[in-house]
Steps between C-alpha positions, in 0.01 A plus 500: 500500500719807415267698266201695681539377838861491533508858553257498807658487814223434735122299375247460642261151322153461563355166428117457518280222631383371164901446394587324817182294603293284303167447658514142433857369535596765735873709471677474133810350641677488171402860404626642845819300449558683126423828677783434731770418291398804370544703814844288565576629178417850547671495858832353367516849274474673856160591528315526766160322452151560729204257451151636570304169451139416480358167606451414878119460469544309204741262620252483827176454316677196307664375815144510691316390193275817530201495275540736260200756613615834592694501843401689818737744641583298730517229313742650257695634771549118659583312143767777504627371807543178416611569099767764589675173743530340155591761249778612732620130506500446125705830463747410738607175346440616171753794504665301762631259175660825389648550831271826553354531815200686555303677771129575540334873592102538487420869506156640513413863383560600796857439482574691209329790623594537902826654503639309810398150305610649157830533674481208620430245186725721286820465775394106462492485190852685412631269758383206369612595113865564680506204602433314176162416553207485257173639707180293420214862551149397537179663667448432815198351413434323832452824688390745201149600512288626147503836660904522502658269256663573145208304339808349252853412503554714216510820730648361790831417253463898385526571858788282565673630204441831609568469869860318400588727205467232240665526150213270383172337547409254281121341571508155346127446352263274304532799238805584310466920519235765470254532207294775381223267599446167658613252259270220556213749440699695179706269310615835274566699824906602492789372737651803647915443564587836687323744717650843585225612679216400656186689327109466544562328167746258619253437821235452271641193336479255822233261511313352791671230717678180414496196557294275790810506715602887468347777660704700243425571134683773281340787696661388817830492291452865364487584837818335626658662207364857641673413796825348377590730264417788703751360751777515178444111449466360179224260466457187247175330438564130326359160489586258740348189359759340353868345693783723579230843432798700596731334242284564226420816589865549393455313203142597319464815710170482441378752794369800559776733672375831706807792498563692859401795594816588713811335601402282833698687730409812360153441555536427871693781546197748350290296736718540827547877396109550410290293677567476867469766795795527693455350835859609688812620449899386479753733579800429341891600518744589233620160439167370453420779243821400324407193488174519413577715208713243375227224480494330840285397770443678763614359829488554879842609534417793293154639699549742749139583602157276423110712506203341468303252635553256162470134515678238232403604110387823598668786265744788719688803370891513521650779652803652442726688739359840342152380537471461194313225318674223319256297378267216672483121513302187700659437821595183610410459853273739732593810665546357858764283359651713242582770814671196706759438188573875368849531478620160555691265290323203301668209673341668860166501396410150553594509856310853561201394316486133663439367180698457114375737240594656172808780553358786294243717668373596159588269218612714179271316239198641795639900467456785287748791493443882433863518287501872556552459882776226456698716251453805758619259763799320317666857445493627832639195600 
């Protein structure tokens, strides 16, 4: 795989239920195997890969041997239960053969939009990409109600994508790309390869809902492509139906391919610099500054004063000595622990704190500078 994806550093693959589970033999063990020589391939090329993965009530209704009626909530919720057990399983010793291990994270909306648990699944996520690990992303479907969940898998991978600054999505489907009009309804309707922007026309083309299994359908993927490429990911819509989908998405590239809006760092910046009220304050010394201004984190041995009663996530000021403004960023911890480790060195904090954390008290990809208050800074210094 070095053509198209070779030059993405970090994807994120969504796999629906209809592609994983059949609802009579249960999980397509050889197809999940193809897909994961593809991800060992794409991994070996030093990506890092994120799975958001459909299936657990699938896998539970087959399991159970639920009739195939509707399912209460709760019912739903339960055959989750039991099918996610198994899906994790089969991913585990599938990758395993490829010597990949894997971890699993069930997020709810909730998660993504909660700063503290934001924070939280991002940090666990990075972590577990540093460490080589391929995350298996689901909904948490056994504690989601209809009032709070995505509704589809589609948008929970735009949020992932988005929340882990993603080169690429790609949604694996029953459909190879977007049409002017659902094909199975308009055999003349056109195959559209590349959107630049997302238009009332381009919104216009999605049809109802898929398949028995999904909950998606092409409007649910317009809408993950809102959010992906609004976050400066690039998003791919292809088919999924055949082996080693990734593969010959290489080969055919027979998809539908939606351009960013913004670089994926750049975008987060605009929304740390626009979006949040600031809920404290940093004061910070000349070294820090210097720093600062030359792309690092900020941390503790550089803050001289904390205001604000801010907890973990929230978004504070920084301070120069002037009292000046230097720009802002998401803090790491909350104010009553930021003011016990001002000052002090990263291999004390530990011991102050009673507990290991991350050394930087605001993490450089999580700031936004004003550049004329660094340059006034950097020549006075």
């Amino acid at each position: 795989m070095k053509s198209a994806l070779s030059r993405y550093k970090r994807i994120v693959v969504k796999i629906g239920s209809s592609l994983l589970v059949d609802p009579s033999d249960g999980l397509k063990t050889d197809w999940l195997a193809s897909l994961s020589q593809d991800i060992a391939g794409l991994a070996s090329d030093g990506a890092e890969i994120l799975v958001v993965s459909s299936g657990a009530i699938a896998m539970g209704r087959k399991i159970l041997d639920l009739p195939t009626r509707p399912l209460k909530l709760e019912e739903s919720q339960a055959a989750a239960a039991i099918g996610q057990i198994a899906l994790a399983r089969a991913y585990s010793d599938i990758l395993g053969q490829h010597r990949i291990k894997i971890g699993q994270i069930l997020l709810t909306l909730g998660d993504t939009e909660d700063r503290r648990r934001y924070l939280n699944a991002r940090n666990t996520i990075s972590t577990m990409l540093k460490w080589q690990t391929v995350p298996i992303i689901n909904e948490n479907d056994t504690v989601a109600t209809s009032e709070i969940r995505y509704g589809d898998n589609d948008r929970l991978a735009a949020r992932v994508a988005s929340m882990m600054s993603a080169d690429l999505l790609v949604l694996l489907s029953d459909i190879d790309g977007l049409y002017s009009a659902p094909p199975k309804e308009r055999p003349d309707a056109r195959f559209i390869k590349q959107v630049d922007v997302i238009t009332p026309e381009i919104e216009a083309m999605a049809g109802s809902a898929g398949s028995e299994l999904s909950r998606g359908g092409m409007v649910t993927k317009i809408e993950a492509a809102k959010i992906a490429t609004e976050a400066g990911t690039t998003m791919v819509i292809t088919t999924g139906l055949q082996k080693n989908p990734l593969a010959a998405l290489e080969k055919s590239g027979r998809a539908t391919w939606f351009n960013p809006q913004a670089n994926a760092r750049t975008a987060r910046k605009k929304w740390i610099a626009g979006q949040f009220e600031v809920a404290g304050s940093l004061s910070v010394d000349h070294g820090a500054t210097t720093a600062l201004g030359r792309g690092k984190s900020l941390l503790p041995a550089g803050v001289t004063h904390v205001e604000g009663k801010f907890q973990r996530g929230d978004t504070v000021a920084i301070i120069d000595v002037h009292g000046h403004i230097l720009g802002r960023g998401l803090v790491t911890l909350d104010a009553e622990d930021a003011v016990k480790i001002i000052g002090r060195k990263s291999d004390e904090i530990a011991k102050i704190l009673g507990f290991e954390r991350r050394s930087e008290i605001i993490h450089r990809d999580d700031m936004v500078l004003v550049a004329a208050s660094i340059q006034d800074n950097q020549q006075e210094v």
